[in-house]
C-alpha positions, 0 to 999 in steps of 0.5 A: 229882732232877736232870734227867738222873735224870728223862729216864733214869726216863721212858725206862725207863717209856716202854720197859716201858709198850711193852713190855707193850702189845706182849706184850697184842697179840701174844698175842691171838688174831685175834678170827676165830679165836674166831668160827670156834671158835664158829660153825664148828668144832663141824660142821667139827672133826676127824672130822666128818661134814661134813668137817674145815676150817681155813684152812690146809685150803683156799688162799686163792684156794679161801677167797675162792671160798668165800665168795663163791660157796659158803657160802650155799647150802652152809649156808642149810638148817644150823641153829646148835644152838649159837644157837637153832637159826637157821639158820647164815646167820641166826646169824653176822652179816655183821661176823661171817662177815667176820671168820671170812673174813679169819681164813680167807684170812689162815690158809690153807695158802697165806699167810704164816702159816698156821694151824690152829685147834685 
């Protein structure tokens, strides 16, 4: 093959290989989302008698709050049926609630892309 063929075939294959890796990222979820599935939604889904959140439940001045000043004490006598029955704050590790907090703000009724989790 001539030299002009190859440069065409690599430009086709470059164009593909980045093409799917694009599609691969875009359509996976933040991995908050799936720790606040685990961890969150089965005490804080539709109905429930904790009241129902998402991110887009809250702002995310009202998320950040939360977090910083709330979650604690709302949640160190829970315990995660789910995980053993510790208690929430001993289930999710601080990687985790990090995670599950960013996903919260990112998503809240006041960011660029709220969401909800359902």
């Amino acid at each position: 093959m001539n030299r002009a063929r190859w440069t065409v075939v690599l430009v086709i294959l470059v164009t593909v290989s980045l093409g799917l890796a694009n599609i691969a990222v875009a359509k996976k979820p933040p991995k908050g989302m799936d720790l606040y599935k685990e961890y969150c939604q089965s005490c804080h889904g539709p109905d429930s008698e904790n009241g129902e959140y998402t991110p887009m439940t809250l702002i995310q001045d009202q998320w950040n709050r939360f977090f910083d000043e709330k979650y604690v004490p709302a949640h160190m006598d829970v315990v995660d049926p789910n995980h053993d029955n510790k208690p929430v704050t001993d289930a999710i590790s601080a990687e985790d609630l990090e995670q599950i907090r960013e996903f919260a703000v990112d998503h809240a009724a006041d960011s660029e892309h709220p969401m909800t989790c359902g």
